[in-house]
One Martini backbone bead per residue (centre of mass of N, CA, C, O) as a GRO file, in nm:
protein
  248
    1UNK     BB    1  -0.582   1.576  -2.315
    2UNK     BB    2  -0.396   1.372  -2.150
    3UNK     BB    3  -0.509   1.080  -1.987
    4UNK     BB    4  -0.204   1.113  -1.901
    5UNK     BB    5  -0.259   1.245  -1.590
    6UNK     BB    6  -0.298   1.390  -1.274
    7UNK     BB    7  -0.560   1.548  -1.326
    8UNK     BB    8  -0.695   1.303  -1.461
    9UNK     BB    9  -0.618   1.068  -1.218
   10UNK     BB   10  -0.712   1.172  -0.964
   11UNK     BB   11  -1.007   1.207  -0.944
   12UNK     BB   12  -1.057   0.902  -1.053
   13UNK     BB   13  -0.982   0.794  -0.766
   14UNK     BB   14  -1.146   0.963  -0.572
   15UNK     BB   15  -1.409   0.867  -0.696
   16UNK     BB   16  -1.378   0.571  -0.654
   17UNK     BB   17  -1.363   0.571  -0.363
   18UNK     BB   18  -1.588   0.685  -0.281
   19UNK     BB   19  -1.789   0.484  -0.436
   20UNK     BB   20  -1.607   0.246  -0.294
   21UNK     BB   21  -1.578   0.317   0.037
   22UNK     BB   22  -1.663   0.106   0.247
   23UNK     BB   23  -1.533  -0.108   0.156
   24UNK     BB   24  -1.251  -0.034   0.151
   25UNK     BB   25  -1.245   0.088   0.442
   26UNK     BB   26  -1.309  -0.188   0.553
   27UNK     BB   27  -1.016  -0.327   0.416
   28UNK     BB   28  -0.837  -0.113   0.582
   29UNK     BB   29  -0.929  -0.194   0.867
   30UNK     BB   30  -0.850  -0.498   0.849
   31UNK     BB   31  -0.557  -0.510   0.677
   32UNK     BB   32  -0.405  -0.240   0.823
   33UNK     BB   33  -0.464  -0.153   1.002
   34UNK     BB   34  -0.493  -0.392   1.263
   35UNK     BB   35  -0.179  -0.482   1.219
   36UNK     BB   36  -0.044  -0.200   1.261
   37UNK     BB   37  -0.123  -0.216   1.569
   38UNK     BB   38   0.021  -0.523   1.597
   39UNK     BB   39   0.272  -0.440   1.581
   40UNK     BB   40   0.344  -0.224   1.724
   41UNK     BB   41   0.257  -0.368   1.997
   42UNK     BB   42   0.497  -0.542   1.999
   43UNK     BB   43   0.759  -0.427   1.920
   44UNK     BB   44   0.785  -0.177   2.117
   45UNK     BB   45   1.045  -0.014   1.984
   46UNK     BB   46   1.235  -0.214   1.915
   47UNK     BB   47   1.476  -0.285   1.767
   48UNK     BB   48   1.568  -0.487   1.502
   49UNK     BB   49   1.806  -0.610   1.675
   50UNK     BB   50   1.576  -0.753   1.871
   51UNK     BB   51   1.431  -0.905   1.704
   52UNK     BB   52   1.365  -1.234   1.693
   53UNK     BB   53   1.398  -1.257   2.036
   54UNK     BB   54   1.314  -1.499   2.259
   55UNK     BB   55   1.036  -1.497   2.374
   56UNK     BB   56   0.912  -1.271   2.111
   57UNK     BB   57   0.950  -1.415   1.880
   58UNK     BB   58   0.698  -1.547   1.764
   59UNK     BB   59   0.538  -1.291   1.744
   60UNK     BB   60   0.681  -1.160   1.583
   61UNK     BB   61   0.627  -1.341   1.304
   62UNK     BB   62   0.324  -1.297   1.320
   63UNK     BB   63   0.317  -0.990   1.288
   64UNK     BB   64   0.494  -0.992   0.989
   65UNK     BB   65   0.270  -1.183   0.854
   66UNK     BB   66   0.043  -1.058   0.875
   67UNK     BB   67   0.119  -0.795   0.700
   68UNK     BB   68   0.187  -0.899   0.481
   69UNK     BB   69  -0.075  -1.055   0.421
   70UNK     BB   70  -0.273  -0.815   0.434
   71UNK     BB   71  -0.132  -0.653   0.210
   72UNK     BB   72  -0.171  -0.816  -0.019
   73UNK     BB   73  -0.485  -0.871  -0.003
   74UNK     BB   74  -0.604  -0.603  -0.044
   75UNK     BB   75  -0.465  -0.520  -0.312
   76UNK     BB   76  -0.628  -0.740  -0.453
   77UNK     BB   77  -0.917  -0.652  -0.372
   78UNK     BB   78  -0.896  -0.363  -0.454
   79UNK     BB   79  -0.846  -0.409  -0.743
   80UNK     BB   80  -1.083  -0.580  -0.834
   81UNK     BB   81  -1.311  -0.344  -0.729
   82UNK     BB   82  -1.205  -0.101  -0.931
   83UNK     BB   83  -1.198  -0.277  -1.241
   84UNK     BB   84  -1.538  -0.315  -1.182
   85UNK     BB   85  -1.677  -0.144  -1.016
   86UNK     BB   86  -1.722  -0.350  -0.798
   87UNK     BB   87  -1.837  -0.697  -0.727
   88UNK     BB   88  -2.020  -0.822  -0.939
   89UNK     BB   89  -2.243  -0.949  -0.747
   90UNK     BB   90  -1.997  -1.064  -0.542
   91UNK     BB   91  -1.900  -1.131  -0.260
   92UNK     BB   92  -1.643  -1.027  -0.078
   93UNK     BB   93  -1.560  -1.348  -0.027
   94UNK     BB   94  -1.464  -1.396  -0.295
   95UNK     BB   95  -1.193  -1.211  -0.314
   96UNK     BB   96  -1.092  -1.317  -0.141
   97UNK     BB   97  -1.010  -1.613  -0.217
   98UNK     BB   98  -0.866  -1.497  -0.470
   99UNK     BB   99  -0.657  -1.386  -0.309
  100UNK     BB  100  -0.537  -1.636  -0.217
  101UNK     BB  101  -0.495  -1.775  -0.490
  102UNK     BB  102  -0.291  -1.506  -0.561
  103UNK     BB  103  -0.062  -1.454  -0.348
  104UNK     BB  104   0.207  -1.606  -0.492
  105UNK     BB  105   0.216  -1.420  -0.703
  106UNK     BB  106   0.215  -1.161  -0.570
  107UNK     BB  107   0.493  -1.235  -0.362
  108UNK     BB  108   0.673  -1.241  -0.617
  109UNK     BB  109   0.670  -1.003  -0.745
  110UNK     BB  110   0.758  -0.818  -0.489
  111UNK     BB  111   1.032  -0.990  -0.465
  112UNK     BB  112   1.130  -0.910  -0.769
  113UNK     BB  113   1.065  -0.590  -0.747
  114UNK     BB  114   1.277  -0.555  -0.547
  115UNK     BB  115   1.532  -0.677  -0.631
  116UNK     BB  116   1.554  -0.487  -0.889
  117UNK     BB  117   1.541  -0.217  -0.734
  118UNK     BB  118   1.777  -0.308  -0.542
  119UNK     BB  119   1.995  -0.295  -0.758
  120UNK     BB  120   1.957  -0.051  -0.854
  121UNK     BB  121   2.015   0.124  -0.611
  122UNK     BB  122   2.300   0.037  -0.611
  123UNK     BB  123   2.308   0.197  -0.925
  124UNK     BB  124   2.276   0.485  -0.785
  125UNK     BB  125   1.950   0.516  -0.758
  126UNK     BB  126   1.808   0.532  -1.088
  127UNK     BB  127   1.793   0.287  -1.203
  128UNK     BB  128   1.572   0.181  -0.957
  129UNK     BB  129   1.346   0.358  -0.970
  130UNK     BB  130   1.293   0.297  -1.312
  131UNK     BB  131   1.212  -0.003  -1.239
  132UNK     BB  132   0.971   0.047  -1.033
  133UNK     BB  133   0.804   0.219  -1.213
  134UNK     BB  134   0.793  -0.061  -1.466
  135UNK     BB  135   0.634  -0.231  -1.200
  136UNK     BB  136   0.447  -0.083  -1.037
  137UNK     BB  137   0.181  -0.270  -1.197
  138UNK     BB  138   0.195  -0.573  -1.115
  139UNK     BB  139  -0.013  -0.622  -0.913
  140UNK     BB  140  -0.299  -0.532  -1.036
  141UNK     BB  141  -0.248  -0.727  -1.237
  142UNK     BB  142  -0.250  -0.963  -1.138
  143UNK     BB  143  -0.560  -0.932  -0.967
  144UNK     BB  144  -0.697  -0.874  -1.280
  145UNK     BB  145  -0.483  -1.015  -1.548
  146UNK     BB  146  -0.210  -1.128  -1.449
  147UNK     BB  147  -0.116  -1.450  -1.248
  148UNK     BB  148   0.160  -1.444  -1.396
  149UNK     BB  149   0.382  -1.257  -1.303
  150UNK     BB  150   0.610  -1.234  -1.533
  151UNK     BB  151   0.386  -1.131  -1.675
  152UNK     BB  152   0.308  -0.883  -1.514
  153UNK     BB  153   0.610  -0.758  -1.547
  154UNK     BB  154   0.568  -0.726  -1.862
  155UNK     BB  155   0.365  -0.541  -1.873
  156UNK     BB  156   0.463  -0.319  -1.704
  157UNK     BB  157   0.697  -0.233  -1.903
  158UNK     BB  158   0.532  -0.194  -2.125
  159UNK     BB  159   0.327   0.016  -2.047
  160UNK     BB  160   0.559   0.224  -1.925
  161UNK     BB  161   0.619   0.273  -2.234
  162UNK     BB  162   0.743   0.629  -2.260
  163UNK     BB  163   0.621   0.676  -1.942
  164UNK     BB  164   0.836   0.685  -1.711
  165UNK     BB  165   0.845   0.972  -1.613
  166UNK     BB  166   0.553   1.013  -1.536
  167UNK     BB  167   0.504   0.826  -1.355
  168UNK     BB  168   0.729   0.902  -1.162
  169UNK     BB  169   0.573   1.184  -1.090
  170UNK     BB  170   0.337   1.095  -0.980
  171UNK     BB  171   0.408   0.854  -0.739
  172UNK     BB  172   0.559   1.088  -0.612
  173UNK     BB  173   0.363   1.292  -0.556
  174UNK     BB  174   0.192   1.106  -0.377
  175UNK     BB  175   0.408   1.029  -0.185
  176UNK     BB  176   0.483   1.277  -0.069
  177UNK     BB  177   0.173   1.400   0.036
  178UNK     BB  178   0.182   1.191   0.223
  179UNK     BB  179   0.438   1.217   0.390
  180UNK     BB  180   0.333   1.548   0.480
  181UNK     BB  181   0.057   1.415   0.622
  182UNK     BB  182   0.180   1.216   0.818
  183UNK     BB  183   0.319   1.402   0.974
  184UNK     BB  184   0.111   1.589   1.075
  185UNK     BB  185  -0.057   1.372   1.208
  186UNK     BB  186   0.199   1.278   1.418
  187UNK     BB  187   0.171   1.532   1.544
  188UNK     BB  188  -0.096   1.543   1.671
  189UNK     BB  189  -0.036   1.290   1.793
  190UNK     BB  190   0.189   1.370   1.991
  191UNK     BB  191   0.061   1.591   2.151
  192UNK     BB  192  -0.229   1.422   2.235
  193UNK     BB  193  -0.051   1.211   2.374
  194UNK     BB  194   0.122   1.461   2.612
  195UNK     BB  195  -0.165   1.562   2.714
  196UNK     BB  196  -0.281   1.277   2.801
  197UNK     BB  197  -0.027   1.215   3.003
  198UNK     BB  198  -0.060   1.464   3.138
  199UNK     BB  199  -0.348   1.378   3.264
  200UNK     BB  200  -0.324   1.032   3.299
  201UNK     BB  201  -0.045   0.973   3.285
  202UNK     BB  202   0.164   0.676   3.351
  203UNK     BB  203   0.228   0.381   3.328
  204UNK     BB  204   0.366   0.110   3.422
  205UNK     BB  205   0.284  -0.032   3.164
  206UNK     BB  206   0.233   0.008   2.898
  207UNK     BB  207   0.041   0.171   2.750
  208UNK     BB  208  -0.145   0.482   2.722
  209UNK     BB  209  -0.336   0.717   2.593
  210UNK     BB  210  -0.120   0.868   2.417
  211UNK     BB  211  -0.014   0.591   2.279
  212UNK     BB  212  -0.272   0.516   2.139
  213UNK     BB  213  -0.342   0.776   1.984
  214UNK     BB  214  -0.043   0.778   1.815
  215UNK     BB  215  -0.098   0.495   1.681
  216UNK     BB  216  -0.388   0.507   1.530
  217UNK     BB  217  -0.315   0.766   1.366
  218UNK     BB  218  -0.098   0.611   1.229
  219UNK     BB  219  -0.264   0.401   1.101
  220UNK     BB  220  -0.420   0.529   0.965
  221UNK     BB  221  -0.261   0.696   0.798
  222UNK     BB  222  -0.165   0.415   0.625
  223UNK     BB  223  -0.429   0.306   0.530
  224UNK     BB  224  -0.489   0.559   0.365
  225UNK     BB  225  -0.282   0.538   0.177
  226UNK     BB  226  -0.313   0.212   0.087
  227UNK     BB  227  -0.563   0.289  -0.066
  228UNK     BB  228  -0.465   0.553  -0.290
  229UNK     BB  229  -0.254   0.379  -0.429
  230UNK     BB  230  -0.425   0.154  -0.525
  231UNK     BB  231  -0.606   0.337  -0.681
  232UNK     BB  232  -0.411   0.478  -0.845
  233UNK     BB  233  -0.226   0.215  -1.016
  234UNK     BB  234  -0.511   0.094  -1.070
  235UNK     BB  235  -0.578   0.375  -1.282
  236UNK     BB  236  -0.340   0.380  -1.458
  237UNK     BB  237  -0.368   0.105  -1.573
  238UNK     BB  238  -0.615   0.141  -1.711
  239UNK     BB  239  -0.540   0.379  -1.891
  240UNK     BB  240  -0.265   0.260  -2.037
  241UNK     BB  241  -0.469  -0.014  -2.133
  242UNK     BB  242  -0.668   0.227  -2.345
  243UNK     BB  243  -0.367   0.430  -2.346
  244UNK     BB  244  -0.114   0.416  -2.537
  245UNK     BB  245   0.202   0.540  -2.644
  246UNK     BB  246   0.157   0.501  -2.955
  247UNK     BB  247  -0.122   0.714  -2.981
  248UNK     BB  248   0.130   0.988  -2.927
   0.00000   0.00000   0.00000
C-alpha cells in the first residue's frame, strides 16, 4: 500500500495525537482556545469595518497580534514535538523559547505562502489551491527542519512534486471534516446557549450564560481542529521525507 495515503496517515496522526495528548492539548488550550475567546470577547460581533476604530482600537490590535503570535507558536512547537516524538528529554520550555526565535521565519512563511496562494486564486481559484497544497508543509519544515522561509518553502515544493493532486486530496479531506464538525459543535452550542439565555435571562451588558457556552464551544472546536491539523500536515511531511515520489 502506498504509505502516502489517507488511510495510513490519518491513523498515525491520531495516534501520535493520543501518544502526546497531554502535552498538545496543553498547548492548544493555551494557545489556540484562550487567545480565540479573548478575540471574540474583544471583537464582540462588531463589523471588521469597525475593528481598530475608537477608543477599541489599541485592544483590537492586542487581540489580533495575540491570535497570530499564540498561532504561529503553537505550530512550531507542536511540529517539534511530534517529529521527535517528545520533547526529547528537554522541558517545554525550551521549544517556547526555539518557537520564538523561529517565529520571524514562521511568519514569513505564512505571508510568502499568502501572497503566492492569494494571488493563485486571483487567476481563477485553481491555481492558488495548487499553489497552497505544494507550500503546505512549509510550516513544519521552518519548525524543525528547515529555518530559512524560503527553503522551507523550495521543500515543501519539492516534497509534494508528483503527488499535487493527493496531498490537496488529504488536506480537503481534512478541512472539509472539520468544517461539518465545527457546524455541528456550533449548532449544540447555540442550541444550549439559546437554552440557557432562555433560563438565566440576558445581562444589561455584556456575555449571558447562553453566549459564554457558544463562545467555548466554538474556540474548542477550532483549538482542536488547529491540533489535529498541525499534526496531520507535519505527519505528512515526515511521510513525503522518508518516501519520496521517485520511489513509486
Amino acid at each position: 500500500m502506498d504509505p502516502i495515503s489517507f488511510g495510513q496517515l490519518w491513523p498515525r496522526t491520531v495516534a501520535s495525537v493520543r501518544r502526546h495528548g497531554e502535552m498538545l492539548w496543553s498547548l492548544a488550550a493555551a494557545f489556540l482556545f484562550l487567545p480565540q475567546l479573548l478575540f471574540a470577547r474583544q471583537m464582540n460581533d462588531r463589523p471588521p469595518e469597525q475593528w481598530f476604530k475608537g477608543e477599541l482600537a489599541i485592544g483590537d490590535g492586542v487581540a489580533v497580534a495575540l491570535v497570530i503570535l499564540c498561532s504561529i507558536l503553537s505550530q512550531i512547537m507542536m511540529a517539534r514535538l511530534l517529529v521527535r516524538d517528545g520533547t526529547g528529554g528537554q522541558p517545554l520550555g525550551h521549544d517556547l523559547k526555539a518557537a520564538f526565535r523561529l517565529f520571524p521565519a514562521a511568519l514569513a512563511v505564512l505571508m510568502l505562502q499568502g501572497l503566492g496562494t492569494g494571488f493563485g486564486l486571483f487567476l481563477l481559484i485553481l491555481p492558488g489551491l495548487w499553489i497552497f497544497t505544494r507550500l503546505s508543509l512549509a510550516m513544519p519544515l521552518v519548525a524543525t527542519d528547515q529555518p530559512d522561509p524560503i527553503n522551507a518553502l523550495k521543500t515543501s515544493w519539492s516534497l509534494t512534486s508528483g503527488r499535487t493532486f493527493k496531498v490537496f486530496g488529504m488536506i480537503f479531506v481534512i478541512i472539509l471534516g472539520f468544517m461539518l464538525l465545527s457546524v455541528g459543535i456550533m449548532g449544540i452550542g447555540a442550541a444550549l446557549g439559546v437554552i440557557s439565555t432562555i433560563a438565566a435571562g440576558t445581562p444589561a451588558e455584556g456575555w449571558g450564560v447562553g453566549r459564554w457556552l457558544f463562545e467555548l464551544l466554538n474556540a474548542g472546536a477550532s483549538a482542536a481542529f488547529g491540533t489535529f491539523y498541525v499534526a496531520f500536515i507535519t505527519t505528512l511531511m515526515m511521510a513525503l521525507k522518508k518516501h519520496p515520489a521517485d520511489h513509486f
